[in-house]
C-alpha positions as CSV (number, residue, x, y, z in Angstrom):
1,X,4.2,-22.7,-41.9
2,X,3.2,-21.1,-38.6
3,X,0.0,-22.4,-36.4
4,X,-1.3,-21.4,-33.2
5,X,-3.2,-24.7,-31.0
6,X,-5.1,-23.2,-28.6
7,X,-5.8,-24.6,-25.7
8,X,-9.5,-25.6,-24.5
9,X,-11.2,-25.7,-21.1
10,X,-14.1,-28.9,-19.6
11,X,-16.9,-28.1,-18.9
12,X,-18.0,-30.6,-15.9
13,X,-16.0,-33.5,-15.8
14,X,-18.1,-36.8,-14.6
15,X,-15.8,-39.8,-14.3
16,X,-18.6,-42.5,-14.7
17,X,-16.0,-45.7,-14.4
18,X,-12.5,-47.3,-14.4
19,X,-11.6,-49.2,-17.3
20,X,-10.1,-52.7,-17.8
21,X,-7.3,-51.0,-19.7
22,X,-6.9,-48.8,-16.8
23,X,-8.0,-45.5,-18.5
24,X,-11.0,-43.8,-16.9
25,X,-14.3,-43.6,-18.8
26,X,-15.9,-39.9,-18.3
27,X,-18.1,-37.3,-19.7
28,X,-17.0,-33.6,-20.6
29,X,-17.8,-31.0,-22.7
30,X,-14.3,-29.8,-24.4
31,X,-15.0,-26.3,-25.0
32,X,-11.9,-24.2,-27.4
33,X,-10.5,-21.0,-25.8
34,X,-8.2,-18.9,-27.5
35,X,-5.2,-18.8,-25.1
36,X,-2.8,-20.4,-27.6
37,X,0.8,-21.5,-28.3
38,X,3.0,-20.9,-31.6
39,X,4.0,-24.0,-33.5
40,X,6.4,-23.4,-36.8
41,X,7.6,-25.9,-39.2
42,X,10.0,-25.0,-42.4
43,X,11.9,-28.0,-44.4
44,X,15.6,-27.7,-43.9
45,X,17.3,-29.5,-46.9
46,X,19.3,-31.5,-44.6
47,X,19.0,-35.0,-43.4
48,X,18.1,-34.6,-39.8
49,X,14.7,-32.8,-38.0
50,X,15.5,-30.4,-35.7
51,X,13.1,-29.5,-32.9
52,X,13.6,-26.4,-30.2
53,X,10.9,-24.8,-28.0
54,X,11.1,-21.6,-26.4
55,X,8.3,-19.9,-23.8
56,X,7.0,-21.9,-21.0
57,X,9.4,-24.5,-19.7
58,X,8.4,-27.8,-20.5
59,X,8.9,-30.5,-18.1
60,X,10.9,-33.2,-19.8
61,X,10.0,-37.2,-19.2
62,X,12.9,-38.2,-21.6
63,X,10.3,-39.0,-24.5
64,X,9.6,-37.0,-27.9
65,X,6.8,-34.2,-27.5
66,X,3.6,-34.7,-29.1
67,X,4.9,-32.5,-31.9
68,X,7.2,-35.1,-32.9
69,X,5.5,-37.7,-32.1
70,X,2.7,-36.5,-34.7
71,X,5.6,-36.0,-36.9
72,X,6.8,-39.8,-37.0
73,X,2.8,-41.1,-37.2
74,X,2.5,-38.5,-39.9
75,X,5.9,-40.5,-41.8
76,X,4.8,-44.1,-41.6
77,X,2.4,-43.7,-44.4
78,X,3.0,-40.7,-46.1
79,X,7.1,-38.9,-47.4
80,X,7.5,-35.5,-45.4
81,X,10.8,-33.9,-45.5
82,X,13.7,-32.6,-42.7
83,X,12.2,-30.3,-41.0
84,X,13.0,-27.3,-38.9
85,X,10.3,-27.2,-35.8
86,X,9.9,-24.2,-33.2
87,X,7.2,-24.2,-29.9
88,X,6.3,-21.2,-28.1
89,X,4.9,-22.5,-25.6
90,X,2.3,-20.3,-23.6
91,X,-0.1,-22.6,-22.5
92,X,1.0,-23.8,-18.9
93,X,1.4,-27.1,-18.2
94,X,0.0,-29.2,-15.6
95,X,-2.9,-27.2,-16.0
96,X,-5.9,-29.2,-17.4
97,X,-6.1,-26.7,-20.7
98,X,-5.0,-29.7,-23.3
99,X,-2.1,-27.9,-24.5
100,X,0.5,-30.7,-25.7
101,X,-2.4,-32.4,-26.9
102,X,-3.6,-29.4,-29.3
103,X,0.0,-28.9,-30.2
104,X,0.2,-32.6,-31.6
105,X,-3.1,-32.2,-33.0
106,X,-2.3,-29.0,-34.9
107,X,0.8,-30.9,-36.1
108,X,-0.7,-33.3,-38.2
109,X,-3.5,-31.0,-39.5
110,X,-0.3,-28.7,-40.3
111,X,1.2,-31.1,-42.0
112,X,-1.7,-32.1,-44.1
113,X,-2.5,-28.8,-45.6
114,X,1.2,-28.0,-46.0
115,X,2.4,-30.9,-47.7
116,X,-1.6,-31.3,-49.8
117,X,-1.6,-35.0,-48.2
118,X,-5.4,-35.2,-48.2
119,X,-5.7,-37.5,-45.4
120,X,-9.5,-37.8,-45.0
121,X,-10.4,-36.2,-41.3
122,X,-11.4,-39.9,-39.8
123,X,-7.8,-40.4,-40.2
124,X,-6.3,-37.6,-38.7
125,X,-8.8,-38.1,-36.1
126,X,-7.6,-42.0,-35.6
127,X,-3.7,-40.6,-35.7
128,X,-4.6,-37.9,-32.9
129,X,-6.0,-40.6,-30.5
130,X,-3.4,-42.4,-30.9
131,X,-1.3,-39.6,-29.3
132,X,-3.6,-39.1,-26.2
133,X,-7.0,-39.1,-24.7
134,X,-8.2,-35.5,-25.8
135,X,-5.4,-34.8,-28.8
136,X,-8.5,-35.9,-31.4
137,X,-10.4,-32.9,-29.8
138,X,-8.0,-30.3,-31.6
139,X,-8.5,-32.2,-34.8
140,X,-12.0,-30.5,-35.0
141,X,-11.6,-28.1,-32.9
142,X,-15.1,-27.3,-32.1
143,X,-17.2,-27.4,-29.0
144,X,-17.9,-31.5,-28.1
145,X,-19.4,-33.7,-26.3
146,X,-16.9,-36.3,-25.3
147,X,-17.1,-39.5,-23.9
148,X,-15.1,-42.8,-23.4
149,X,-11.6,-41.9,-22.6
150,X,-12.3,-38.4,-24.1
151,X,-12.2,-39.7,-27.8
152,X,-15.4,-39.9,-28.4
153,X,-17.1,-37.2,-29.7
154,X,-20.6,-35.8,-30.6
155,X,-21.4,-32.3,-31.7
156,X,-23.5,-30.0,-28.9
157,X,-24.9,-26.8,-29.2
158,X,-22.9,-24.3,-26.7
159,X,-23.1,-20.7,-25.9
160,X,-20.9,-18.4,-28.3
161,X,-18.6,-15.7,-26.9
162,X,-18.2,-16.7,-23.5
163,X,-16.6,-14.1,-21.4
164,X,-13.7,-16.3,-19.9
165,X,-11.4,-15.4,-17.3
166,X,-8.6,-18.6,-16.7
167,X,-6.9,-18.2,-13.9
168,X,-3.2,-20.8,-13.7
169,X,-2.0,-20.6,-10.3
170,X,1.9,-21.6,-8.9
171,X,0.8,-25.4,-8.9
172,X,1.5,-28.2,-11.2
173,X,-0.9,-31.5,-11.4
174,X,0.0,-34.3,-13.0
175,X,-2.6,-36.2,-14.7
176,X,-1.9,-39.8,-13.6
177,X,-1.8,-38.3,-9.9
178,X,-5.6,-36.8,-10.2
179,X,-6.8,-39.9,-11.6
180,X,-5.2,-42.0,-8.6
181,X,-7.2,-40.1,-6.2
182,X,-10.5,-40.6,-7.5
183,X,-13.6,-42.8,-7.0
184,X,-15.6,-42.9,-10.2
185,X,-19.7,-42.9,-10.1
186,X,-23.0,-42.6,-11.4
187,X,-23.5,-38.5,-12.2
188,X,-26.2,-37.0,-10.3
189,X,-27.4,-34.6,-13.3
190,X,-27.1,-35.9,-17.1
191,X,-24.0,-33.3,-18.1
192,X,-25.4,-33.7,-21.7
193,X,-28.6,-32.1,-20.7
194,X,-27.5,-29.9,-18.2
195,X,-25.2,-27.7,-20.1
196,X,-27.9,-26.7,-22.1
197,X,-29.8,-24.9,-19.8
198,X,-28.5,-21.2,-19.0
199,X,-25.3,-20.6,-17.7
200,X,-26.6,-19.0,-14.2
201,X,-27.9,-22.4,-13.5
202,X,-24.7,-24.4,-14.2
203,X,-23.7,-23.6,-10.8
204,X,-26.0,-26.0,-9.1
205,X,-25.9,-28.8,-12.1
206,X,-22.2,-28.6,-13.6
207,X,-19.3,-30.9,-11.9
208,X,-16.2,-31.2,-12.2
209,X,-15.4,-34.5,-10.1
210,X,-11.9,-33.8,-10.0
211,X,-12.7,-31.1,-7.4
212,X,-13.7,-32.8,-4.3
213,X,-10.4,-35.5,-4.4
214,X,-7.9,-32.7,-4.9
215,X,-9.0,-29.7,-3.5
216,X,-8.4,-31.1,0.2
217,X,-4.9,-31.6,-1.1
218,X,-4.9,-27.9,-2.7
219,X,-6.5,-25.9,-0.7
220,X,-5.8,-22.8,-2.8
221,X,-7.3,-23.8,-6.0
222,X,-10.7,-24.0,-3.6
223,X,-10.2,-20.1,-2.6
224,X,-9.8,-19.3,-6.5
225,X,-12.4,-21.1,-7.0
226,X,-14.4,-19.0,-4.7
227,X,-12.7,-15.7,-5.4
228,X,-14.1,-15.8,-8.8
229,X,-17.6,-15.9,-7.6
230,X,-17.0,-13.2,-5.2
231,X,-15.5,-11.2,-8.7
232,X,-19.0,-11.9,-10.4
233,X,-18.6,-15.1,-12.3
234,X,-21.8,-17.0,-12.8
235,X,-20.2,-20.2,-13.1
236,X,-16.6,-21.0,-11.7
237,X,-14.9,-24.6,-12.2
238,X,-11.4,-26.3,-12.4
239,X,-10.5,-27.4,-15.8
240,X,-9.6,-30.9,-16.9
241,X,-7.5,-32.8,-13.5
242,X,-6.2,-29.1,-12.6
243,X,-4.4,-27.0,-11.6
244,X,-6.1,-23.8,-13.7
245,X,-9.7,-23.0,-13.0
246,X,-11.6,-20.8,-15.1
247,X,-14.7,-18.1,-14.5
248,X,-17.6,-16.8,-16.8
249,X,-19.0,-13.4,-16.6
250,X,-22.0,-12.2,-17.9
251,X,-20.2,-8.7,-17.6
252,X,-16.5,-7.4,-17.5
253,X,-15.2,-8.9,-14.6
254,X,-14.0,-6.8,-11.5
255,X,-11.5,-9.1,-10.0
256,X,-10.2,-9.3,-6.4
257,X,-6.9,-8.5,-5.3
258,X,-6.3,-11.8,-4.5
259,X,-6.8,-12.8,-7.6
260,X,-4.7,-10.2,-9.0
261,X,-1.8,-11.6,-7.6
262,X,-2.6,-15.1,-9.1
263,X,-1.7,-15.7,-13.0
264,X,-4.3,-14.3,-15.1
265,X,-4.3,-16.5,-19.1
């Protein structure tokens, strides 16, 4: 069976408090883009799971991926076979676009249909938290409101077809380390209500609070920022902890030469 998680972007980050678990608590709006990886599974009529990526490099902590580690959730209720596993990986990493976590996520809604387990969605929902603070996202897949430590999640109205530029530059930022640096508060502007006025006026109303803790360490991702509203975007903003930022146009984007020098998802 062949799948393809995408990845997503946030739209406005607010990280509201620090919890006694030491997670964060925040509001987002987790919004699916199309930019996606390949994730294929066959059975293998031997004994053992086998497991390879290829694509994107990623960097290794010494622990399963979130592939397998939806794999062995997956097994302690329900009899899945050996299996044969292959990542393409094109979603960067370090880059705030949730890929791991949609490739874990896609995982175990894989290996649902494939194998006809009929594991009601508040389930797979429960076994994709349980991976990570977003995975559960991926489950749905669908624009959300998300709260808590990004597991929460309520249904919003968004704007359809958004004309998305991502742009992933030469730096890497490691979750753990954004979260270090910041001071969580009170948001100025409900993000609930604000991202439901136009999109020319998110400029003014939509945060990312990442931005002002690690852009005076990153410089650069302050310029891309800023090149993209010199290329026309009406609203410009780093994804997630970073490092990719994003742009949306309200026409085909003309985009600097800086930019062009920068990777373009």
């Amino acid at each position: 069976m062949i799948v393809f998680p995408n990845a997503k972007i946030n739209i406005g980050l607010d990280i509201t408090a620090r919890r006694s678990d030491g997670f964060h608590d925040i509001e987002t709006v987790f919004y699916p883009v199309r930019l996606c990886d390949c994730l294929e599974f066959v059975e293998n009529h031997t004994d053992d799971d086998t497991f390879v990526t290829s694509g994107i490099e990623i960097p290794s902590d010494g622990k399963p991926n979130l592939v397998q580690k939806a794999l062995t959730i997956i097994r302690r209720k329900y009899d899945i076979p050996p299996l044969d596993i292959h990542l393409l990986k094109k979603i960067p990493t370090g880059a705030g676009l949730g890929g791991g976590s949609s490739d874990g996520a896609f995982m175990i809604n894989a290996l649902d249909y494939h194998f006809h387990l009929g594991i009601p969605e508040n389930e797979r929902l429960e076994m994709a938290a349980s991976l990570g603070s977003d995975c559960a996202f991926f489950i749905k897949n669908t624009p959300s409101f998300a709260t808590g430590r990004g597991e929460v999640f309520s249904e919003i109205s968004m704007p359809e077809n958004l004309n998305i530029v991502i742009v992933k530059p030469d730096v890497s930022i490691s979750t753990p380390m954004a979260y270090s640096k910041v001071k969580p508060q009170t948001p100025k502007y409900s993000l609930k209500e604000s991202v439901q006025k136009p999109v020319s006026q998110w400029k003014d109303l939509v945060k990312n609070d990442f931005e002002k803790f690690l852009f005076p360490d990153f410089p650069l991702l302050g310029e891309i920022k800023q090149q993209l509203y010199e290329s026309g975007a009406v609203y410009a903003s780093m994804t997630g902890s970073g490092s990719a930022l994003f742009g949306i146009f309200d026409r085909e984007p003309s985009l600097s030469e800086q930019l062009d020098k920068i990777r373009i998802l």
